[in-house]
C-alpha positions in Angstrom: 153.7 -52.5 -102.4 152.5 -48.8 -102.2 153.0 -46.8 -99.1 150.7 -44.0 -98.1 151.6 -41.5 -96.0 154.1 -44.1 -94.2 151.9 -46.6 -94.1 151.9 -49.8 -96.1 149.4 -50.6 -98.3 149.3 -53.9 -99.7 149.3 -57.4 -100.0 150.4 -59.6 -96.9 152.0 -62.9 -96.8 151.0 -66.2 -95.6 152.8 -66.4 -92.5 151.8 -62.6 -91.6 148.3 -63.2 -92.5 148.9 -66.7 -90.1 150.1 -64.2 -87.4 147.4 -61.9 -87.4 144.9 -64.6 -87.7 146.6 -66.0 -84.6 146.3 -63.0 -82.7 142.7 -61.8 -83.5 141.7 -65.8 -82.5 143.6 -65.3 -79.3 141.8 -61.5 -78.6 138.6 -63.6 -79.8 138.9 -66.1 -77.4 140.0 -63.9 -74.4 136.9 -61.6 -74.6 134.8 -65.0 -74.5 136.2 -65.7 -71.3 135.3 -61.9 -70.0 132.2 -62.5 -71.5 131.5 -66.0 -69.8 132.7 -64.8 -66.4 131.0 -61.6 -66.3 127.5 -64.0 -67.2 128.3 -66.2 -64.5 128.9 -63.1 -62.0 125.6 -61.4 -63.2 123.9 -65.0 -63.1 124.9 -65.1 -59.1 124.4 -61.9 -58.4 120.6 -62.6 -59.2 120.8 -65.7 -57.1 122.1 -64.4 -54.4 119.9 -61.2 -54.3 116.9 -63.4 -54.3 118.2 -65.5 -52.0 118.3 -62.9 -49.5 115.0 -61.8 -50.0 113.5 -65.1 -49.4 115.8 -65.1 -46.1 114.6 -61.7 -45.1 110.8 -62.7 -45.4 111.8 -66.1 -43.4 113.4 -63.7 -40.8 110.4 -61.5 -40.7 107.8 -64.6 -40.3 109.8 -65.8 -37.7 110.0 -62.3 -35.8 106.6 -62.5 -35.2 106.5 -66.0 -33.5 107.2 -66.1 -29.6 109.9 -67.2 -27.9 107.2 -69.9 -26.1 106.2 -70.3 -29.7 109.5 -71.6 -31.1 110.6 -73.3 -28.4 107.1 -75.6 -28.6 108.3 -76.7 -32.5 109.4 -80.0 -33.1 113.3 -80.4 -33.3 112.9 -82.1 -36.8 110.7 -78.5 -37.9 113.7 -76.2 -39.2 111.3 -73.6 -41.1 108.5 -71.9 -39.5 105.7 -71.1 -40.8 104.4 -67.4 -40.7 102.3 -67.9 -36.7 102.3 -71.6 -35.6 103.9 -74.8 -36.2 100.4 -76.8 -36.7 101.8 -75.5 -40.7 98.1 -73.6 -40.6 100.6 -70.4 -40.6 
């Protein structure tokens, strides 16, 4: 073995070779998880944000109906469309 400024230079055995193998699997397999749960969180995100936007625009067609309007809708009718519920919107 030949050491270089303190540091050994070398060859390794099997059961260090084993242990880092080991480790580096386990870091491997760690930042896969990170990896996965940050997709899934960026995946949602999306979801979510264009959820809302279709909620907003749902909101906003429904702001413009009347109260005389909405009452007049069906029970069974949970969406309005943009002006009447004849679905002509």
């Amino acid at each position: 073995m030949l050491i270089l400024a303190g540091m050994k230079v070398g060859w390794i055995t099997n059961a260090e070779y084993d242990k880092y193998h080991q480790l580096f699997r386990k870091k491997l397999d760690d930042i896969k998880n990170k990896e996965g749960n940050l997709q899934k969180a960026e995946d949602n995100y999306y979801i979510t944000a264009s959820y809302l936007l279709e909620l907003a625009v749902k909101i906003n067609n429904v702001s413009f109906l009347s109260k005389k309007e909405i009452l007049a809708c069906p029970k069974s009718q949970n969406q309005y469309p943009s002006a009447s519920c004849d679905g002509r919107g």
